[in-house]
SELUM-474307 format. One record per atom (N, C-alpha, C, O): x, y, z. Coordinates in steps of 0.05 Angstrom, whole numbers, padded with zeros to 5 digits, always signed. Example, Ala and Ser with C-alpha at 12.3 -4.5 7.8 and 13.67 -1.06 7.14 Angstrom:
2
+00264-00114+00156
+00246-00090+00156
+00264-00066+00156
+00285-00066+00169
+00257-00045+00142
+00273-00021+00143
+00258+00001+00157
+00268+00023+00161
***
This chain:
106
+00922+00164-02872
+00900+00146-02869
+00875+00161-02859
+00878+00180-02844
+00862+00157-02863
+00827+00159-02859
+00823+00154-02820
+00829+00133-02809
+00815+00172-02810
+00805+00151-02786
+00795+00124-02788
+00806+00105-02778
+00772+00123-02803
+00758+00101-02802
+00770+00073-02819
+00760+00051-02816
+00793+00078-02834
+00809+00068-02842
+00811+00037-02838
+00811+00038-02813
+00812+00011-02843
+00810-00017-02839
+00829-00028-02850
+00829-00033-02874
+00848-00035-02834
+00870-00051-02848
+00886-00074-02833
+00899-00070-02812
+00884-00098-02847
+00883-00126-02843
+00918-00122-02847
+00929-00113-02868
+00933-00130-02820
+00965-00134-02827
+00979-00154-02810
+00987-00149-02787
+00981-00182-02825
+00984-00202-02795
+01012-00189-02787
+01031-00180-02801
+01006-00194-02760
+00992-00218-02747
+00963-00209-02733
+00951-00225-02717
+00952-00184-02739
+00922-00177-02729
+00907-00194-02745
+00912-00200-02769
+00882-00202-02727
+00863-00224-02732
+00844-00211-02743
+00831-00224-02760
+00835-00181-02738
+00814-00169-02745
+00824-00135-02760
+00835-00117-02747
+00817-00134-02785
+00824-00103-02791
+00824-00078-02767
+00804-00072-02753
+00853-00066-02767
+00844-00040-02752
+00846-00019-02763
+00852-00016-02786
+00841+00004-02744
+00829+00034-02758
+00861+00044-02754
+00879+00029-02746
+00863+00065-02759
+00890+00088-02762
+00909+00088-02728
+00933+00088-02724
+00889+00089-02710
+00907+00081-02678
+00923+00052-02679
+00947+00047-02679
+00901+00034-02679
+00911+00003-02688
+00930+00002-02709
+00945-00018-02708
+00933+00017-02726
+00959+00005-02750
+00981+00027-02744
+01001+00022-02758
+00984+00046-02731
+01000+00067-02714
+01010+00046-02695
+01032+00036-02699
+00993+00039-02674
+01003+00019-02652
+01014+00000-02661
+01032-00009-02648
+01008-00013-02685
+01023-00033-02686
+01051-00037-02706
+01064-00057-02710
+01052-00013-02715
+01088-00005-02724
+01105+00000-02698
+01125-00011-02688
+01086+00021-02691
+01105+00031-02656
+01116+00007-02641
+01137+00006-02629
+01098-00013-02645
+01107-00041-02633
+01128-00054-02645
+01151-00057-02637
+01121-00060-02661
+01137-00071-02688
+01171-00064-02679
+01189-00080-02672
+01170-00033-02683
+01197-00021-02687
+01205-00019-02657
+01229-00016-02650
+01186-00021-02640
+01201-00037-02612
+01216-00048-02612
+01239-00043-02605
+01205-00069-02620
+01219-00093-02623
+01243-00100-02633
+01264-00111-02626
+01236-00089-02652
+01261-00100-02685
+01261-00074-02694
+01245-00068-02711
+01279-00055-02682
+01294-00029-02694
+01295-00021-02719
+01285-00003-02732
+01315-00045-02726
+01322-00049-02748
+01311-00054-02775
+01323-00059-02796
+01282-00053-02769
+01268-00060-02786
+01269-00050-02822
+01276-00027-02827
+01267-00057-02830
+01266-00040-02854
+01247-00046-02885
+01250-00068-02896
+01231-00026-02898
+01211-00052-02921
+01221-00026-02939
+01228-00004-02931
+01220-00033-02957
+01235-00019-02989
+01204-00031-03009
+01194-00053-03008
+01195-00008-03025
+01178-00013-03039
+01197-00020-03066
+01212-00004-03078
+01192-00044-03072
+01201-00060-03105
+01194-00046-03125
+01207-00030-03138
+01168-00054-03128
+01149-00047-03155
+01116-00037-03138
+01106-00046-03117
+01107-00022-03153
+01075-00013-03147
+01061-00013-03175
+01076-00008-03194
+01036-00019-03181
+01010-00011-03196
+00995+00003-03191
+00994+00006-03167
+00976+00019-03207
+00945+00028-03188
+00926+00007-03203
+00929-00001-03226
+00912+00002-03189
+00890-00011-03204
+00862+00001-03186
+00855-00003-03163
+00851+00013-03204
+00815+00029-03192
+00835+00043-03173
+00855+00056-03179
+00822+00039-03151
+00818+00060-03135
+00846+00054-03104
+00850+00064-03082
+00858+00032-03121
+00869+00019-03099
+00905+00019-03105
+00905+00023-03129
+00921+00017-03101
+00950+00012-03109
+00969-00013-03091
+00978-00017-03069
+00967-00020-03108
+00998-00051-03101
+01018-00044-03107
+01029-00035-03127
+01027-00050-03082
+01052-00047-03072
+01068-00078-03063
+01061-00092-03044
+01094-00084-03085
+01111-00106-03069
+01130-00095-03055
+01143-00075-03062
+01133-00108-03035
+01159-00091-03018
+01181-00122-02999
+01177-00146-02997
+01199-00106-02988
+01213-00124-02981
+01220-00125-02962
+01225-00101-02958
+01226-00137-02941
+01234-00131-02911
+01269-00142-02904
+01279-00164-02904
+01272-00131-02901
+01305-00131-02883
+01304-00124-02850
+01299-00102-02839
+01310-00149-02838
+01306-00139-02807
+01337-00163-02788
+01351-00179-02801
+01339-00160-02771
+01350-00174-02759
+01342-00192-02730
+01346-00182-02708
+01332-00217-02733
+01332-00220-02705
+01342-00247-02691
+01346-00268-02704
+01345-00246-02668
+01375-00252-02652
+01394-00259-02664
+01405-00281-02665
+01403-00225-02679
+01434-00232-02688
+01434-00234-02712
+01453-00223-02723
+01413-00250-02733
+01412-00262-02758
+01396-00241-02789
+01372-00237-02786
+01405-00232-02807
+01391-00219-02822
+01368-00247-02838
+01373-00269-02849
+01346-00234-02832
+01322-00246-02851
+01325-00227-02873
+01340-00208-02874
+01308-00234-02888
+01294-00226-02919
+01274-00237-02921
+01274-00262-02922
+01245-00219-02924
+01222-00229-02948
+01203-00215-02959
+01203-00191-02952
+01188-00222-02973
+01179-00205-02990
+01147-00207-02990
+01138-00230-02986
+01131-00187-02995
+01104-00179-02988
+01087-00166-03006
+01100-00157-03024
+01060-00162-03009
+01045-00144-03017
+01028-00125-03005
+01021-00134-02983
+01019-00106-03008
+01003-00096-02998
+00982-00092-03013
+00995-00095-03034
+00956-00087-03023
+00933-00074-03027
+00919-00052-03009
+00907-00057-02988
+00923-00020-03024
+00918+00006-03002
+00894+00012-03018
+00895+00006-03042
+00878+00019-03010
+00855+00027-03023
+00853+00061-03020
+00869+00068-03003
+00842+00078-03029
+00850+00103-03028
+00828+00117-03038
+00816+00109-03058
+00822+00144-03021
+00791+00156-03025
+00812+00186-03014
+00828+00186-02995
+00807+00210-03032
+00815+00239-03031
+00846+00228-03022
+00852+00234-02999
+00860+00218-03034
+00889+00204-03022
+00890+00199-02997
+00900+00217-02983
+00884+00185-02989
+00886+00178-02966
+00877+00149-02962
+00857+00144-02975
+00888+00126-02945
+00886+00109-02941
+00854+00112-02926
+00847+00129-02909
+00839+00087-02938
+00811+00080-02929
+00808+00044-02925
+00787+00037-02915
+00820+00031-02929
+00824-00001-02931
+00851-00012-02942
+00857-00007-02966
+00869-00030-02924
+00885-00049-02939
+00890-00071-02925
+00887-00078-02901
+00899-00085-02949
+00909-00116-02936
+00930-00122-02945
+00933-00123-02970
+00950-00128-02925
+00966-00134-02937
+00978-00174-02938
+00973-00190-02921
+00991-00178-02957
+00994-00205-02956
+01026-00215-02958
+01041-00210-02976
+01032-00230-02933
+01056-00244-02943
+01054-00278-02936
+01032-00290-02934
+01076-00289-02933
+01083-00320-02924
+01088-00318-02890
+01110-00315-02881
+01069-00320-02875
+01069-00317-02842
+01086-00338-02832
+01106-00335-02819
+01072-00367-02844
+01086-00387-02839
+01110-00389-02842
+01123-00402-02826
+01122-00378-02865
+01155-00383-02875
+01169-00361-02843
+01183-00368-02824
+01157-00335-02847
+01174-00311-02841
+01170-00327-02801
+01188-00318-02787
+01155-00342-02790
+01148-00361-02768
+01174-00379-02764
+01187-00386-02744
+01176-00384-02787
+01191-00404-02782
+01222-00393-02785
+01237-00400-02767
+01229-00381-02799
+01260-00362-02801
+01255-00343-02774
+01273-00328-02767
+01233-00345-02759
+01243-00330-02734
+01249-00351-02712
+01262-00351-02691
+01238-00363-02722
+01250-00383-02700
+01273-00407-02701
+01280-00423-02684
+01281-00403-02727
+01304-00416-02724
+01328-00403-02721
+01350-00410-02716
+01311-00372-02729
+01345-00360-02718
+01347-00352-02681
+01367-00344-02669
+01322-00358-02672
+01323-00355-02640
+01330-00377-02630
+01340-00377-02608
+01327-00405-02645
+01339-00424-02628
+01373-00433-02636
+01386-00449-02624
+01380-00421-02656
+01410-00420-02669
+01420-00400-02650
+01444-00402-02650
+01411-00380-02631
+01420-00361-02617
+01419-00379-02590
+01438-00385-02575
+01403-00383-02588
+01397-00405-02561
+01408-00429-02553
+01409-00440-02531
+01418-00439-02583
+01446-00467-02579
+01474-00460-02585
+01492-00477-02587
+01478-00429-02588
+01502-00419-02589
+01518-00413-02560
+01510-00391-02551
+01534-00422-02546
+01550-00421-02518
+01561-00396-02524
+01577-00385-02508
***
């Protein structure tokens, strides 16, 4: 990535630069170890490449699945802008029903 680099990845509200999207894997994989995204299929289109990818993670206890895009934009190879896009709301809600299926389990 670019220093100056801008990239939109919810749950950030505002694009960040190369520290901000560093910090926020480091967090990420805090969290959920287990994380894991597998690139599906990619395009280039101009100057930019799409990427679908897939996530496999576990949490309390439960394997999720879902699936994503990214848009990387790219200047001397290197990341200069992306966004990426998935279903917040769905992947919101599969987290929380497997925290409260953990939470009504004795």
């Amino acid at each position: 990535m670019h220093a100056d680099t801008r990239n939109l990845i919810p749950p950030m509200v505002a694009p960040g630069n190369r520290e901000e999207v560093v910090k926020h894997f480091r967090d990420l994989l805090q969290r959920v170890p287990d994380f894991r995204l597998a690139v599906v299929r990619w395009a280039p289109v101009g100057d930019a490449v799409l990427l679908e990818w897939e996530v496999n993670v576990s949490v309390a206890g439960k394997p999720l699945c879902w699936r994503g895009v990214d848009r990387v934009s790219l200047r001397d190879g290197k990341t200069y802008e992306g966004q990426v896009y998935w279903d917040t709301r769905r992947v919101a809600e599969m987290i929380a029903q497997a925290v409260a299926l953990q939470a009504s389990t004795p």
